[in-house]
C-alpha positions, 0 to 999 in steps of 0.5 A, spaced: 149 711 505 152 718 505 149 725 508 147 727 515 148 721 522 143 722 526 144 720 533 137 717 535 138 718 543 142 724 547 144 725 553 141 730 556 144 734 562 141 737 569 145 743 571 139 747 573 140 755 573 147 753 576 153 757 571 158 752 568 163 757 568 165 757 561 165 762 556 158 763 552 162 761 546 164 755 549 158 753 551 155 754 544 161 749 542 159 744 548 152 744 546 153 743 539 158 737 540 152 734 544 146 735 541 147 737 533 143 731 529 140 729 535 133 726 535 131 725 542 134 727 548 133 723 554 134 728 560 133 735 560 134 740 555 138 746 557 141 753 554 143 756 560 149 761 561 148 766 555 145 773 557 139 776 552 143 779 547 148 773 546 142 768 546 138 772 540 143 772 536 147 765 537 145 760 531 141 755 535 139 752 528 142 745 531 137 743 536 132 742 529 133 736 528 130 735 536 124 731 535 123 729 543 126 731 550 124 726 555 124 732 561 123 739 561 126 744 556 129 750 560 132 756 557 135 761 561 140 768 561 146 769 565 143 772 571 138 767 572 132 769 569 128 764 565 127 766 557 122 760 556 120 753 560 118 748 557 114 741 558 
């Protein structure tokens, strides 16, 4: 079978509000590794580290194929405001 792997299960993280100290567009990376093709994520779902403007112009359109997350969805900017909470 040739096309898209999709992943069934992810692993999700726990880093809360808590700056990862790496740059957005490493973090972009890191969470593209993690959950691109993913189907479920088991843990929380969390796009944090990125301030208002990187957030609304990132390409997020990896986290489509997400069809459950088995805690919260948490998306936060730099300074620790919350864009979104989800559960």
């Amino acid at each position: 079978m040739f096309g898209t792997v999709v992943t069934d299960v992810c692993q999700g993280t726990s880093n809360g509000l808590v700056s990862v100290n790496e740059t957005p567009e490493n973090r972009i990376r890191a969470l593209r590794s993690r959950y691109e093709n993913c189907l479920y994520v088991d843990g929380n779902l969390e796009i944090t580290g990125l301030d208002h403007e990187q957030f609304y112009s990132t390409d997020l359109s990896f986290l489509n194929s997400i069809r459950e997350v088995r805690s919260s969805t948490q998306f936060a900017n730099s300074t620790g405001a919350m864009i979104a909470e989800l559960r």
